[in-house]
DORO-540447 format. One record per residue: y, z negated, x of N, C-alpha, C in turn; residue in one letter. Coordinates in pm, whole numbers, plus 50000, padded with zeros to 5 digits. Each point is the difference from the previous one (the first is absolute). Layout:
<pts>
YZXYZXYZXA...
</pts>
This chain:
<pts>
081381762927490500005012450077499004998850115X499155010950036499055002650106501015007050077X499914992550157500455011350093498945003050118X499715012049998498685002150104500955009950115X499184991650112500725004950133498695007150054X500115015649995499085007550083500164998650168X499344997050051499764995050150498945006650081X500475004750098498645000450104500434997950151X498614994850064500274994450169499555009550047X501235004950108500055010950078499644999350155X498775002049968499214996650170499035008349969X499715001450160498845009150021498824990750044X498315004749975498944992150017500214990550125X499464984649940500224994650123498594997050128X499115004349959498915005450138500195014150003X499905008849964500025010050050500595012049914X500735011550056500625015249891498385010250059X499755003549922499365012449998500485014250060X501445001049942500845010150028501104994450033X501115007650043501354999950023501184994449860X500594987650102501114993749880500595008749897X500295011550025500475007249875499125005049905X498765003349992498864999949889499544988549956X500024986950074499614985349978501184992749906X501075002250053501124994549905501155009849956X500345006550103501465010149973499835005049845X499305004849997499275014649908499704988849862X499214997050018499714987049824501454994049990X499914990750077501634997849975501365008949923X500155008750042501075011349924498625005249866X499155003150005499865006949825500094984649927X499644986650017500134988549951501704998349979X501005001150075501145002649952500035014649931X499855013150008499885008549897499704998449836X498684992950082499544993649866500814993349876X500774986750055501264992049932500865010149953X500575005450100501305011349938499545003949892X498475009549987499935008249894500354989949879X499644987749993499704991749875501314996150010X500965001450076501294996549951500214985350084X499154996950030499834987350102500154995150160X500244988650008500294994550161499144990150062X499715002450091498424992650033500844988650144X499464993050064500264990350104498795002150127X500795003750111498774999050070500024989250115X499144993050012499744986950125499615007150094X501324997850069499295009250178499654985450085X498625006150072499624993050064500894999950196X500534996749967501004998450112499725002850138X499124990950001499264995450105499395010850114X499835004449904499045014050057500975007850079X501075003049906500905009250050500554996150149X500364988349976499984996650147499175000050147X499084999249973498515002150091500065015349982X500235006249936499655016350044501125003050082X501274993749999500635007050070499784990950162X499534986949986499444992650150499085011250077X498835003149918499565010950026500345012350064X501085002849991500755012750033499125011649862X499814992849872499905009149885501095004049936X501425007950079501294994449899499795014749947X499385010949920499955006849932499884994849868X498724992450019499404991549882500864991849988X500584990050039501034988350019500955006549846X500595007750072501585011749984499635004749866X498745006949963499545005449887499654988349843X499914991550081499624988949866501494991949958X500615002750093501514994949986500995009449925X499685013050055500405012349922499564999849817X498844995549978499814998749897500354987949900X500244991650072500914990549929501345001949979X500265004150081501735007149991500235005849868X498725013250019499975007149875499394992949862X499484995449965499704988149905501364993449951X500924993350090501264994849933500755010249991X500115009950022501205012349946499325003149883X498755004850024499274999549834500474991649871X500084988350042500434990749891498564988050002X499395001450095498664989849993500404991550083X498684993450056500564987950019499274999850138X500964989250100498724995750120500514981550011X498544999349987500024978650081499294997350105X499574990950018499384990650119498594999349958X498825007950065498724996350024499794994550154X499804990650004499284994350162498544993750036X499255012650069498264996150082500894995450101X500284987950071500744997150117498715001650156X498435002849916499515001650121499705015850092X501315004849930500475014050088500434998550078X500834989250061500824994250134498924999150094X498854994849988499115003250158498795008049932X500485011849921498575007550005499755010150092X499075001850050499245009850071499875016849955X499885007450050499795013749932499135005150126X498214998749964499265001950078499055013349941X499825009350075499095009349927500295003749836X500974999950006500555005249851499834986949872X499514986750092500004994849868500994987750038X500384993049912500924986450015499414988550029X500344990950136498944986450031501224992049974X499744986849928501154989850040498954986549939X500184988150062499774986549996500164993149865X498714995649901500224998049846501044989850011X500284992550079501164985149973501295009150005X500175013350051501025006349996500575005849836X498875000849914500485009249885500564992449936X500094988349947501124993949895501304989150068X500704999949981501324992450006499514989350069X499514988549914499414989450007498974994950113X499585008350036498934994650145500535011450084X501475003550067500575004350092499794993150138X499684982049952500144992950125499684985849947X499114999450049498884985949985501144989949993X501025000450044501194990950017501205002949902X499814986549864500875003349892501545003450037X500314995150085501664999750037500255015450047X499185004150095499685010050086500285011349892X498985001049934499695005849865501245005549903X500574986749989501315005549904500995002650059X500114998850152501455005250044499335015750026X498755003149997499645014850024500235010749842X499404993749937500125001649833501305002849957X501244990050028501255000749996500635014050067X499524999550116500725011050120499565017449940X498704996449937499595014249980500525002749839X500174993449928500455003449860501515002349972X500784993550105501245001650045500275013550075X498815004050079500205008450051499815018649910X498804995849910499945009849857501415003449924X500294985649957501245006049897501065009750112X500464996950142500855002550053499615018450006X498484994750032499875018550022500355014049904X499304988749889500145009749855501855003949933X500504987750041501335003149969500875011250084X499274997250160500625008050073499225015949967X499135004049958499715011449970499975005449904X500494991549871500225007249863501544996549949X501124991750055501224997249966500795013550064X499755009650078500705004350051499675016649897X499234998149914499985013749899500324990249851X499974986850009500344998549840500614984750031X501415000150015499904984750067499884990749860X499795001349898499564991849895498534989950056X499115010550074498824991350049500324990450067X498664985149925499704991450035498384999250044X499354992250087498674997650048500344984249917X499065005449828500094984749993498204997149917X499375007749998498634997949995499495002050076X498914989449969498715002450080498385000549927X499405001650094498364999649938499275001650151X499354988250026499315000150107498545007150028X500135000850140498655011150016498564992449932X499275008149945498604991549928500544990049924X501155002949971500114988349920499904984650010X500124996750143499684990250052501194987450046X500764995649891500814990950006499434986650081X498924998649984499394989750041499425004250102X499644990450124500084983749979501314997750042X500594985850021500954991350019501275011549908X499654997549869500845012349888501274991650027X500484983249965500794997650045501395003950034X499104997750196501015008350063500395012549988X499155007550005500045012949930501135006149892X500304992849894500174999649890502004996150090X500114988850054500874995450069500665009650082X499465008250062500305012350078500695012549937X499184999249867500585016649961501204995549911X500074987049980501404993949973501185004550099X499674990850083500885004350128500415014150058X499045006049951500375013950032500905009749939X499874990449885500825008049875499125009649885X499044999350006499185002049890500424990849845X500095012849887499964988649910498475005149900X499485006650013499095009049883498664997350112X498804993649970498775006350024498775006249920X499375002850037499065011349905498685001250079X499634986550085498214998450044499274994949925X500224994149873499184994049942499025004649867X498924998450044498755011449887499664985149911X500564994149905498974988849906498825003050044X499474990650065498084995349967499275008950092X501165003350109499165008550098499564989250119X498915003150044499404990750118499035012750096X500164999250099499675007850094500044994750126X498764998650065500234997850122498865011550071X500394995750176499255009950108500694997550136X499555012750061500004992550111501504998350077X500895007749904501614997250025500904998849877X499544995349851500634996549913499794985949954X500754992049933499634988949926501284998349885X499415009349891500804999049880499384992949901X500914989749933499434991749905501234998049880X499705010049914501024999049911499654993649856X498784992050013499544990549894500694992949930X500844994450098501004988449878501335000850015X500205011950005501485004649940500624993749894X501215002449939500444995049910499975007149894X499044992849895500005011849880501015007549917X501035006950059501215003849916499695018350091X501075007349956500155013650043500984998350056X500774998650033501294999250117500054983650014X500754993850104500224986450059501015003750110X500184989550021500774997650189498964990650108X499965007450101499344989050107500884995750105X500044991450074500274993250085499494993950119X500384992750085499174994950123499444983349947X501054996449912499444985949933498795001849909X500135007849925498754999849873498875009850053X500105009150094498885008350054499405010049892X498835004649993499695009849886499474991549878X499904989150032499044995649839501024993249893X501074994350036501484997949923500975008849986X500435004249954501745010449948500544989550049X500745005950076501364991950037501625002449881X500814992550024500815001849895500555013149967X500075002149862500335016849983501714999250075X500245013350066500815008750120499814993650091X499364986650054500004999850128498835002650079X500175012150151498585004950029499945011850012X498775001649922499505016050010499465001549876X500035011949915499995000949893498755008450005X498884994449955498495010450010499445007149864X500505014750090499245013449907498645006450000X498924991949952498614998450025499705014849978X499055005950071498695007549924499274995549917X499765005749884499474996949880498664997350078X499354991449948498145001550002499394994949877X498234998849989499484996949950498464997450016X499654985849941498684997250003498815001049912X499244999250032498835006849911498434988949980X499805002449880499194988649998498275014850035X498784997150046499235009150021499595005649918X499945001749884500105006549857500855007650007X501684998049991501155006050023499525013050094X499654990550103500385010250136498555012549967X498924999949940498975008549962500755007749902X500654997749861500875005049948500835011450036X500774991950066501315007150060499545010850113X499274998750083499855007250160499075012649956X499064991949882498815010049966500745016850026X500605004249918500775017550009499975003950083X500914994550123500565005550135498864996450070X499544988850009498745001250089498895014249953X499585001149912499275016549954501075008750055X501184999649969500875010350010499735005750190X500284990250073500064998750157498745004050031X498544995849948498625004050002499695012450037X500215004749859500285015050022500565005550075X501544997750023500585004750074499115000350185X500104993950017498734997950154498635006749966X499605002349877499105006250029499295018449993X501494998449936500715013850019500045008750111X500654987750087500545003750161501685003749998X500314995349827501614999449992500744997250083X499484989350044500884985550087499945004150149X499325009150033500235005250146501305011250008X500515002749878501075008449980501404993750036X500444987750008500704993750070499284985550046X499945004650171499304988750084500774993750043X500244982650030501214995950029500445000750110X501624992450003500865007350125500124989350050X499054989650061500234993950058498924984949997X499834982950101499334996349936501004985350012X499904994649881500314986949992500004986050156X500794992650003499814990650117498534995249942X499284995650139498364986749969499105014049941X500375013549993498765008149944499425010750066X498795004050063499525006850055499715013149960X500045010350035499935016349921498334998649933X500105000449888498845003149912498845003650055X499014997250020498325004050049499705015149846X499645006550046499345011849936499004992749956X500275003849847498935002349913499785004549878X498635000849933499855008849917501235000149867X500055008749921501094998349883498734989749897X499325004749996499334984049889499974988250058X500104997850151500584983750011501355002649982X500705003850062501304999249982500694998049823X499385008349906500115000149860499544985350005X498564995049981499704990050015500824987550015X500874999350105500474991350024501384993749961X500275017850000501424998249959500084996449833X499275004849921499774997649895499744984349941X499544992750090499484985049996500804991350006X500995004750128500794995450052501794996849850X499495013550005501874999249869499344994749888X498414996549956499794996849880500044982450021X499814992350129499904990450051501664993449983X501365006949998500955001150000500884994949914X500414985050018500634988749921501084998450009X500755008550065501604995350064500695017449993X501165004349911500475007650025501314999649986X500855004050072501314999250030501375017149970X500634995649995501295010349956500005015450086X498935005550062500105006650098499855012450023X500135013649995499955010550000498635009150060X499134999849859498385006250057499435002749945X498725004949984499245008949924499705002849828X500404990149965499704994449864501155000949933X500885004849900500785000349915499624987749900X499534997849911499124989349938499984989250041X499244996950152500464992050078501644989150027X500495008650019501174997050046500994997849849X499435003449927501125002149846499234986449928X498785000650030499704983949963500184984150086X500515004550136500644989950074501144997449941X500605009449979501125000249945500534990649870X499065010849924500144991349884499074981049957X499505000950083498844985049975501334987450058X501195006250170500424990850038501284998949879X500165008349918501384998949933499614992049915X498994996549931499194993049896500504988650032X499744991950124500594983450091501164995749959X501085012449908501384992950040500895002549861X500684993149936500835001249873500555012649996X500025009549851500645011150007501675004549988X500784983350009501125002650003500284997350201X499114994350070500454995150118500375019350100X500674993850080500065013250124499425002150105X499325011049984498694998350085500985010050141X499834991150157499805012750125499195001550020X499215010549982498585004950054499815008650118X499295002950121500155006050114498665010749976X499925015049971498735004550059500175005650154X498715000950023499915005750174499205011349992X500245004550118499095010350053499894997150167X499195010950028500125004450178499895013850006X501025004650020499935015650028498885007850081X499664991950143499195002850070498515006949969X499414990349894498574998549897500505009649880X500805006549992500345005849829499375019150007X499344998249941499855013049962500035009449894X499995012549950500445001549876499684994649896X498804995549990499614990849867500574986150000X500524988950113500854996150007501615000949943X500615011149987500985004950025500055005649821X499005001849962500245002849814499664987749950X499034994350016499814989549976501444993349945X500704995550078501244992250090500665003149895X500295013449981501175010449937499454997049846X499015000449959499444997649835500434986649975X499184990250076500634989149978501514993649973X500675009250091501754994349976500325007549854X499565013149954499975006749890499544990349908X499134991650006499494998449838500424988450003X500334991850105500654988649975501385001249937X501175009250069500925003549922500385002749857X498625007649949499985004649853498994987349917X499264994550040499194987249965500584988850042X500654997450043500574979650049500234990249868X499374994349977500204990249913501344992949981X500435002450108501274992150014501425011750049X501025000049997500855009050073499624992950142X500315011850045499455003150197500855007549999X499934996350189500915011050082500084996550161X499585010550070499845002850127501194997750076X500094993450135500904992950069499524999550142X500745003250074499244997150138500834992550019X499434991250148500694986250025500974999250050X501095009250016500994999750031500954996649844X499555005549916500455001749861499814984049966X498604997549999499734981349935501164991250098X500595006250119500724988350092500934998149909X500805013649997501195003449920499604989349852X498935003349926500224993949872500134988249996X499294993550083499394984750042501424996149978X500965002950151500864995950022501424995349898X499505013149878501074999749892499474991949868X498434994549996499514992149923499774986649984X499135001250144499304988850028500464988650050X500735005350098501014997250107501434986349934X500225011649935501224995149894499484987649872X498904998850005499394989049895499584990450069X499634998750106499744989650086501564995350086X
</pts>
């Protein structure tokens, strides 16, 4: 059996919104749950916590109140809410409309040059997540638990470890940061998901870290995003379509029809220029493109061959948890069919019986499967 957990992290841009939190997230957010309902489906969303808190330091408690409001509404829905944490929202800045904060601030792991320091901060703030989430969603469904996570950028690392040790302690049992064979760094990430453990689900721990499974039920039980690698043949192959497809599109002047709502942390607002560099580049750029992952975007094709290339890796009697994502923030309508075709043809095409689960659902199953065999 395939179980795919539709997912998305619920945060707004982390340098800068273009517009106002409710066109940046409110608004994508609900047709992305619309979306699920129509298909009969329940999606999971990772609130970025963090934030919420700083808007209301701020004296933003409209915004605060409104993103909380929508989680509320999400679990009466029947969807889902977990634990996303950027922990470098605790000393960010809100200067001239855009967000300043200190790169040693954005991941867990370099909180404090001082390892000890470090994990009693790590500890205090992940302790302090589950408490929040329980206290704001037990009181409309007291069935809720805060027992996943998925860290901001994806950035378990460095000192994963402790890390790993923490969301123990906190009471986490489910995580869902890990992309196979993703490596990314800059000037506030350092993800290295190279030598994972080649299986589709595992347990981690603070003893075995990410490159060993720790013993099955003890830990954290990891619900990867699918990805995939590409040899440069492959990736000319594969990208060739959508790269023409996107070409055009820019040179159209399509793509000025939804301009984005916002800009990524480490990225500066775009320099003007012509649509044949811009085609140009962008075109080069996705055909250059060796690494694609489970994620909600332009390409139908795309994403249905991530799909299907990572299921290829694994026996057709084994049980696959699979995690896709999105970001509401970045989604726009072609986003948003995209998304919707894909869960369609996988349903009526799966090689295998499938079936959609958000992570509140995998706790529940875990607990009555997995749990019980170990």
């Amino acid at each position: 059996m395939i179980y795919l957990l539709p997912s998305a992290d619920y945060e707004v841009y982390l340098g800068a919104n273009h517009d106002r939190e409710e066109a940046v997230l409110i608004e994508p957010t609900n047709r992305l749950l619309e979306m699920y309902e129509s298909l009969g489906l329940r999606t999971t969303l990772f609130c970025d916590v963090a934030c919420i808190w700083r808007y209301r330091e701020w004296g933003r408690e409209e915004t605060a109140s409104r993103m909380e409001r929508q989680m509320i509404d999400a679990i009466v829905r029947g969807h889902d809410v977990q634990a996303h944490l950027h922990p470098h929202w605790l000393k960010t800045d809100w200067i001239e409309g855009r967000y300043l904060f200190s790169p040693e601030d954005y991941l867990l792991g370099t909180l404090d040059a001082d390892e000890t320091r470090c994990q009693i901060m790590v500890e205090q703030l992940l302790q302090r997540v589950v408490i929040y989430l329980n206290g704001l969603l037990q009181p409309v469904d007291p069935e809720y638990r805060c027992i996943a996570f998925r860290a901001g950028g994806y950035g378990l690392q460095p000192r994963e470890n402790m890390v790993l040790a923490a969301l123990i302690k906190a009471g986490f049992v489910i995580d869902s940061s890990i992309i196979p064979g993703f490596i990314y760094h800059s000037g506030t990430h350092r993800v290295d998901f190279s030598a994972t453990p080649d299986r589709a689900n595992y347990w981690l721990d603070a003893k075995h870290g990410l490159s060993q499974p720790a013993p099955d039920g003890q830990g954290l039980f990891e619900i990867p995003i699918p990805a995939i690698g590409l040899t440069p043949l492959q990736a000319l192959r594969i990208n060739l379509p959508e790269a023409l497809r996107q070409t055009v599109t820019i040179l159209t002047g399509q793509d000025h029809n939804h301009p984005p709502r916002g800009i990524p942390c480490g990225e500066t607002p775009p320099q003007p220029a012509s649509r044949w560099h811009r085609a140009y580049w962008r075109g080069r750029a996705l055909l250059q493109t060796r690494f694609h992952r489970l994620e909600a975007g332009l390409s139908l094709p795309l994403l249905q061959t991530t799909w299907k290339r990572y299921l290829q890796r694994f026996p057709q009697d084994q049980d696959l948890y699979l995690a896709i994502n999105c970001h509401p923030k970045g989604m726009q309508q072609r986003h948003f069919h995209v998304l919707k075709r894909f869960h369609q043809k996988t349903a009526h095409h799966s090689p295998r019986p499938l079936r959609c689960l958000t992570f509140r659902d995998a706790w529940h199953q875990l607990r009555t499967v997995v749990f019980t065999k170990s």
